[in-house]
N, C-alpha and C positions, 0 to 999 in steps of 0.2 A: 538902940536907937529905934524911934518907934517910926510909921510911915506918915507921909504928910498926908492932909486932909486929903489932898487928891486922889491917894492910892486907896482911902477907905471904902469900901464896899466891892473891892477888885480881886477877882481871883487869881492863884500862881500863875506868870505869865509862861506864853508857851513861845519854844523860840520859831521866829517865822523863816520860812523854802521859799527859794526862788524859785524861778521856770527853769533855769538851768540844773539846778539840783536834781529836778523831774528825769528830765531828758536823759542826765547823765544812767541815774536808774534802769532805766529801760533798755539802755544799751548791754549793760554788763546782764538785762536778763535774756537776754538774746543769745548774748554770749556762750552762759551759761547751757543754754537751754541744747546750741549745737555741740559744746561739750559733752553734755548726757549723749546726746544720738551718736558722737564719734565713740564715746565708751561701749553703747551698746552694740555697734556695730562688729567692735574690737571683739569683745564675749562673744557674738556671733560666731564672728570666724575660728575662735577660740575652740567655740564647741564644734567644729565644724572637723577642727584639725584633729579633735577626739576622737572623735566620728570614723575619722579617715583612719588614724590609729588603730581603732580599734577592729578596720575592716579588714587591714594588712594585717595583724594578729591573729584575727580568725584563717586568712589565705595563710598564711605562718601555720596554722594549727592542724590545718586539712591537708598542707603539702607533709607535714611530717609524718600524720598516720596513714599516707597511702601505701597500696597493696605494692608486691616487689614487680605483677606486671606496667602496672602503671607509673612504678619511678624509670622502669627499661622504658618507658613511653616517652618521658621526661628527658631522660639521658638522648634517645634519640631525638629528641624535637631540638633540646637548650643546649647540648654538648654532656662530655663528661664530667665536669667538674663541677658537678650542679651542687654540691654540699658547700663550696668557697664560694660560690654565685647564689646564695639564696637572698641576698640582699637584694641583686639587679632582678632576680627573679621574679621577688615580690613587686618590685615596679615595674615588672613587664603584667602580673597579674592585677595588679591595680591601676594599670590603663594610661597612657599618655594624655594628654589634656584632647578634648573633644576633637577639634579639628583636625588633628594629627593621626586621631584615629580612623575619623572615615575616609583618609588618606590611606593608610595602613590598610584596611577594610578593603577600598577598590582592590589597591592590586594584589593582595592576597585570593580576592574571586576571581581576577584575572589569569592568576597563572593557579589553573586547578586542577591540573597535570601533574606534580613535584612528586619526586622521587619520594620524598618519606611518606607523601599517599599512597602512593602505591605500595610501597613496601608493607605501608601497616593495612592498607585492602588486602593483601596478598599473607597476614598472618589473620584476616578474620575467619571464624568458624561457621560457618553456614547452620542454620540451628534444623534439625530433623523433624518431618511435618508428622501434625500432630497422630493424623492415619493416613492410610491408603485407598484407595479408592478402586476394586478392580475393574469397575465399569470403565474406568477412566484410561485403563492398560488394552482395553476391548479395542480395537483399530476398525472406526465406522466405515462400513461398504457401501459404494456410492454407483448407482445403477449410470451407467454412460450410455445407454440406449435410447436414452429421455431426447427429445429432438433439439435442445437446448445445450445437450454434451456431447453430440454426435463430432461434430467439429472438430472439439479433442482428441479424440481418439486416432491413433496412431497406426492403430492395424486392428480387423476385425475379432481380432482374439481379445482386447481391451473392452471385454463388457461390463468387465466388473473392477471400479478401481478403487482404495481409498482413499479418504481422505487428505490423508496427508501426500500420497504421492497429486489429487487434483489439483491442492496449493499448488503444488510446484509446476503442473501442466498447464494450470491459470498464469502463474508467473513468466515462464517459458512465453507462453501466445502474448502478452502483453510487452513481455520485453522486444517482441520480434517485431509490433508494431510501432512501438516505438522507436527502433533502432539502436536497441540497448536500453540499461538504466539511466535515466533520465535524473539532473544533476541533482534534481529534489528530495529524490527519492532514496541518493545515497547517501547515508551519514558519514561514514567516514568522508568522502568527499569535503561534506558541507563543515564539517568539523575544519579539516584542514587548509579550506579555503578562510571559514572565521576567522582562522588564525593566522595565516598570512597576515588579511587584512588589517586584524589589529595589532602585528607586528611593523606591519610599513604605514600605521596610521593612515589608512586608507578609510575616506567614510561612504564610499560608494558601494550598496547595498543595492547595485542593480539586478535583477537577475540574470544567469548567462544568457537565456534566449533573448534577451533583448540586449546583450550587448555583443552578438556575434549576426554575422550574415551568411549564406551557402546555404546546402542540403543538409539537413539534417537527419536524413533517413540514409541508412545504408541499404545499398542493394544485393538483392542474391543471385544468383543463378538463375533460378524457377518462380515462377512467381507462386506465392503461400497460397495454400486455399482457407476460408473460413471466414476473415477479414479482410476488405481491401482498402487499403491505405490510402484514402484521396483526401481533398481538400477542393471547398466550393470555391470560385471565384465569380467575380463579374459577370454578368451574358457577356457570350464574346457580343454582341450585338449593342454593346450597353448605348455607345454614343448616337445610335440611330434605330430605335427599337421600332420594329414592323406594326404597321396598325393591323389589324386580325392576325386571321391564322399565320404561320410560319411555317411554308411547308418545304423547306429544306434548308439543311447545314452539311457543309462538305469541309475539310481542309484540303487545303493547297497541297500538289502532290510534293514540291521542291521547296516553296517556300515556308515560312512562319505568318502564312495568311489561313484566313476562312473568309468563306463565303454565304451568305444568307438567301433565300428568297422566299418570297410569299406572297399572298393574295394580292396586299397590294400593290402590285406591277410594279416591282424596284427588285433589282438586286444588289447586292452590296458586299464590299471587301474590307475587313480588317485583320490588323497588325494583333498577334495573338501573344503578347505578354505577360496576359495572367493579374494585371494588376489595371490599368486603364483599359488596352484592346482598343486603340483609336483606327478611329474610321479612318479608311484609306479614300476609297473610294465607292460613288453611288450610281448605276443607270435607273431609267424610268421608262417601261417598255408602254405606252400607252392602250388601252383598254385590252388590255393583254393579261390581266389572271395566271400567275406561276403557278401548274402544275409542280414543272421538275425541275430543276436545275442542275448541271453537273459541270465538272472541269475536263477538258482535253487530258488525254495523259501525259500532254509536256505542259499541261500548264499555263497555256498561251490564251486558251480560248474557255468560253462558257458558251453549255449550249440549253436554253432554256424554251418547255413544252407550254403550252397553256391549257387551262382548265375543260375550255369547250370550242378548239381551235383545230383546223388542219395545216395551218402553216407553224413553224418555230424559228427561234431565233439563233443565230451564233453573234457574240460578242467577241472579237478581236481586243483584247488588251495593249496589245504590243503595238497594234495601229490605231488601239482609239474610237474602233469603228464601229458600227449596230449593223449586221446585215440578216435580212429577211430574208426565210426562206422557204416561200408561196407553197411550191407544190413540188413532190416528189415523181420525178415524170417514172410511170408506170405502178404509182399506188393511186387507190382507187376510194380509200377510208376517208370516211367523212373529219374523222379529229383523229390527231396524234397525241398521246398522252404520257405511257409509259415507255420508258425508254434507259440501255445500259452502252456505253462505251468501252469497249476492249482496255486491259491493261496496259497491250501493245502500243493503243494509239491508231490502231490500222481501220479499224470497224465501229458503225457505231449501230446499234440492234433496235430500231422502233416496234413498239409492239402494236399490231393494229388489231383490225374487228373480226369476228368470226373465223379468230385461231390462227390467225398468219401473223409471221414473224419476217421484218425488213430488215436484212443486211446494207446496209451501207456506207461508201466508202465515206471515212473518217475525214479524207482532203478534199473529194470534190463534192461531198454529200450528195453522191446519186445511187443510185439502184445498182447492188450488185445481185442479189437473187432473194429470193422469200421463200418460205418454209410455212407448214401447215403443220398444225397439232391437231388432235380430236377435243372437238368442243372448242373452249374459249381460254387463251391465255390471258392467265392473272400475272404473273410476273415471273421476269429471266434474270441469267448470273453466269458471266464467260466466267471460264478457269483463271488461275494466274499468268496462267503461259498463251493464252488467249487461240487455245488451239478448240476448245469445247464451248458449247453452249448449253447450259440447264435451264428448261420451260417448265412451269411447271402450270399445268390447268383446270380450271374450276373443278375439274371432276376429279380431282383430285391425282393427278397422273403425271409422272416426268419424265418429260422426253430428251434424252442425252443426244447434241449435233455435232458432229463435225463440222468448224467453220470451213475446211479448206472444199470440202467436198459439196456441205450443204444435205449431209447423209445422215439418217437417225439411226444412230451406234446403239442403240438400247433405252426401254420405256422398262419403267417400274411403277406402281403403285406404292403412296405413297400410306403407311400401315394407319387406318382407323381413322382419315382423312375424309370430309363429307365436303369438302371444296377448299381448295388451296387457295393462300393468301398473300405467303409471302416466300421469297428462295433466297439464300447467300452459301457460295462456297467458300470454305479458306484459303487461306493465302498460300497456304503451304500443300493446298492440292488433298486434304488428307480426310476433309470432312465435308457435309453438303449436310445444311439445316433446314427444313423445312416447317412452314408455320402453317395451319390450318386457320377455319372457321371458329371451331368448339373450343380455340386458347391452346390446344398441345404444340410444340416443337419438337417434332422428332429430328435428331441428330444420329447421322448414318456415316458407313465409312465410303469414300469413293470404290474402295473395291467392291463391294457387297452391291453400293449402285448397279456397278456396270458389269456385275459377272450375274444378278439375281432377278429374278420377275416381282418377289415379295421378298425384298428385304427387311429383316429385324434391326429394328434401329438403335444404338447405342446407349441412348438413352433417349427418353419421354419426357420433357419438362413440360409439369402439369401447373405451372404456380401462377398462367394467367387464367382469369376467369372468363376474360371476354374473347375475340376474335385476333390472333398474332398477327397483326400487322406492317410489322419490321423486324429485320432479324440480319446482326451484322457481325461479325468476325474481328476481332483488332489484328494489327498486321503480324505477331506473333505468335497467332492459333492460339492463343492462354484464355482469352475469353469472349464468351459470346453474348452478345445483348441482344434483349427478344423484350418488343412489347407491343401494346396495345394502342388504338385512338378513338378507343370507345368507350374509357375508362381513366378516372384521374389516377395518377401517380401508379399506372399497371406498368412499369418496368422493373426488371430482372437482369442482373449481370450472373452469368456462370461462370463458372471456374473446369475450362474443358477436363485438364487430365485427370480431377478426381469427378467431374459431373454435377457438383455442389453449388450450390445458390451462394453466393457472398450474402450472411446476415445482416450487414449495416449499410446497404443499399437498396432501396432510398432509405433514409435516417431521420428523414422529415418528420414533425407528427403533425407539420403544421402543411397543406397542399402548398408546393412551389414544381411541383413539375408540371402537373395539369396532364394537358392531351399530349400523348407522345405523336408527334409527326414526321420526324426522320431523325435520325440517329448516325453520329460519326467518329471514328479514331483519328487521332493525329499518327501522321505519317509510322512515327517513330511509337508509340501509345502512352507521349508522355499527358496529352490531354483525350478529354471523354466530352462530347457536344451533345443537347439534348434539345430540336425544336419545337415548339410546342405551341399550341392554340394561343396563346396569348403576345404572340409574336415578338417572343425571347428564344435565344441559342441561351442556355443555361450552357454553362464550362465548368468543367470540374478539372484539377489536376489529379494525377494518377500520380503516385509518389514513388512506386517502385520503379519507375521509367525515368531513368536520367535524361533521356533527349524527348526534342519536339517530336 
């Protein structure tokens, strides 16, 4: 059958696509296309699992050719049956999944103590050094004469010591100012403390000194000589700091007060804490200039000199009251200045002009009798038993009194003295220090005072450059403070029974004491007062002193 006219000149017909037909297409290629990527994913892991195969076969390959120490290693690590467990073995050497390990990992660095450490620390071999060295067996000699190691040394036969025993006399001195090893510094300690803590999941990481309160210095018998253990605090003066100079600090003889005075015409009481030192109480003497100030020996009363004055003052505490007191019937001195009050309480000693010395009685402050020196007195010091008086005079000369009598028991020269400056006895009767012009403090014994015409003095302390201007005793004879106010930072604390200068006194490198102008012990020596030009009581704590 041939085609009709119509179909002539027509090519094969092609069959005709819908839109649908399209659509459908493109779905199944989509299909398809996440089929390939789930396939290749699958051969991924596939070859992955080879992989892993093939890692356990090598860990398989290396456990079977090790040495016979290293399978005893094994047996002790995995138990003994490790030839029926090389399967679990192999998955403990090919590793738990990630997460589980760094779980494993902590507390395996946690407990780094276990027994098979130790055991297998305890079979290693220390490996033998390559040479020897005999320099290194030589034990270096280390000169202790040096002014730097004197300190150390324990007895004059120690001039020569090694090394290794100075470690240990450095350690020694350090431990002893600390009061033992310090919690830092012990590992075991610090060890066994970590480990508490991360036994009772504790995450307090304080350290002990800041989570404990009390003293932390133990005391001894004697006080050490070399270093002396203080600590600065506050001016006792902090809440009402003096405008100029400060020219005296006293502590209370009963209570845990101090008192301040200075130029400018006030004197003042505070509560001596160590930590605030709040003011208690202030007078205001007017146009009045504090020479001296000092306490009653009960404590009741202050009796204060002034600068360019012949009258002084007593302050009654206990009644509140200021009383004046004009003139001394039978002295003749134009000013009163320097002046010491007996132990007892019974006397009080003004020093006047042209070398006379005023007794008077302590309750009605009048004229009991006067006393003459040759020349001019610079400054006195009753005993502790307030039976003697030490004058000591520009010319350098001391004259020993009988209070009761008012009779001079013995004059000495005082050794290499070109004018005396300043005098303090001890407490315990046993020493009389003497400060000159030219900076020496010779320190003599009371016997050698009073039995000698030129006595040789105990010791010379040469360590101020300028003129010794104060010089005081703490109430346990153990040490003497001597210094200067004609010079910044010229104070000195001694160590009496070996004669030594305490090293780390003053420790400043920066000026904070300035002009020394009076100087005081707390009752007990558990504090040290320093006044100075800048009108601050600088306080220091003394550590080896339990009490105020």
């Amino acid at each position: 059958m041939r085609p009709g006219p119509g179909a002539a000149g027509l090519g094969p017909l092609k069959p005709s696509v819908s839109k649908t037909q399209v659509g459908g297409s493109r779905k199944k290629k989509k299909k398809m296309a996440k089929q390939l990527q789930r396939l290749a994913e699958e051969e991924e892991a596939a070859a992955l699992e080879v992989e892993e195969a093939e890692r356990r076969g090598r860990h398989l390959q290396a456990l079977s050719g090790a040495t016979g120490a290293e399978r005893e290693l094994e047996e002790l690590l995995f138990g003994d049956c490790l030839a029926a467990e090389e399967g679990e073995l192999l998955q403990r050497l090919a590793g738990p999944p990630r997460h589980a390990a760094e779980e494993e990992g902590s507390l395996l660095r946690d407990s780094s103590d276990s027994e098979v450490e130790n055991e297998a620390k305890s079979t290693f071999v220390a490996k033998a050094p390559a040479w020897v060295d005999e320099d290194d067996e030589a034990e270096e000699k280390i000169d202790m004469m040096h002014r730097y190691r004197r300190d150390l040394m324990k007895s004059d036969a120690e001039k020569i010591l090694t090394k290794k025993k100075l470690k240990i006399r450095l350690e020694e001195q350090f431990q002893r100012a600390m009061g033992g090893v310090p919690a830092w510094a012990d590992r075991e300690n610090r060890k066994k403390s970590k480990r508490t803590r991360s036994d009772s999941g504790s995450d307090d990481n304080d350290d002990d000194l800041l989570c404990r309160t009390g003293n932390f210095i133990t005391t001894s018998e004697s006080l050490p000589r070399g270093i002396l253990e203080m600590k600065s605090c506050l001016p006792a003066n902090q809440e009402r700091l003096a405008e100029g100079k400060l020219s005296t600090v006293q502590f209370h003889p009963s209570a845990q007060v101090v008192m301040t005075a200075g130029r400018d015409r006030s004197v003042s009481l505070f509560q001596v804490d160590g930590i605030r030192n709040p003011k208690i109480q202030s007078i205001y003497l007017e146009s009045f200039p504090i020479y001296k100030a000092r306490f009653s020996a009960d404590g009741e009363q202050v009796i204060a000199t002034g600068t360019h004055h012949k009258m002084f003052y007593v302050y009654d505490m206990m009644g509140g009251s200021i009383i004046p007191v004009y003139q001394v019937r039978g002295m003749e001195d134009k000013f009163v200045k320097n002046f010491e009050v007996s132990p007892d309480g019974s006397f009080m000693l003004l020093t006047g002009t042209s070398g006379y010395l005023h007794l008077l009685s302590m309750k009605t402050k009048e004229l009991i009798s006067t006393m003459k020196v040759n020349g001019r007195s610079t400054a006195s010091a009753f005993t502790s038993d307030s039976s003697k008086v030490y004058s000591y005079s520009k010319e350098g000369e001391v004259f020993i009194w009988d209070v009761r009598s008012r009779k001079c028991l013995h004059k000495f020269e005082d050794e290499g003295s070109l004018e005396g400056k300043c005098i303090a006895v001890s407490k315990n009767n046993q020493y009389v220090a003497c400060g000159s012009v030219s900076g020496v403090v010779n320190l003599y014994t009371t016997d050698a005072c009073l039995k000698e015409n030129n006595p040789k003095p105990v010791k010379a302390i040469m360590n101020l450059v300028t003129s010794a201007t104060s010089v005081t005793f703490n109430p346990t004879t153990e040490i003497l403070a001597v210094a200067s106010n004609e010079a910044d930072e010229a104070v000195k604390l001694i160590h009496i029974p070996s004669y030594t200068v305490f090293s780390n006194f003053p420790v400043f490198r920066r000026k904070q004491i300035y002009l020394t102008q009076s100087m005081d012990f707390s009752p007990r020596s558990g504090f040290f007062s320093i006044a100075n030009n800048k009108g601050k009581a600088l306080l220091y704590r003394l550590k080896h002193y339990s009490d105020f």
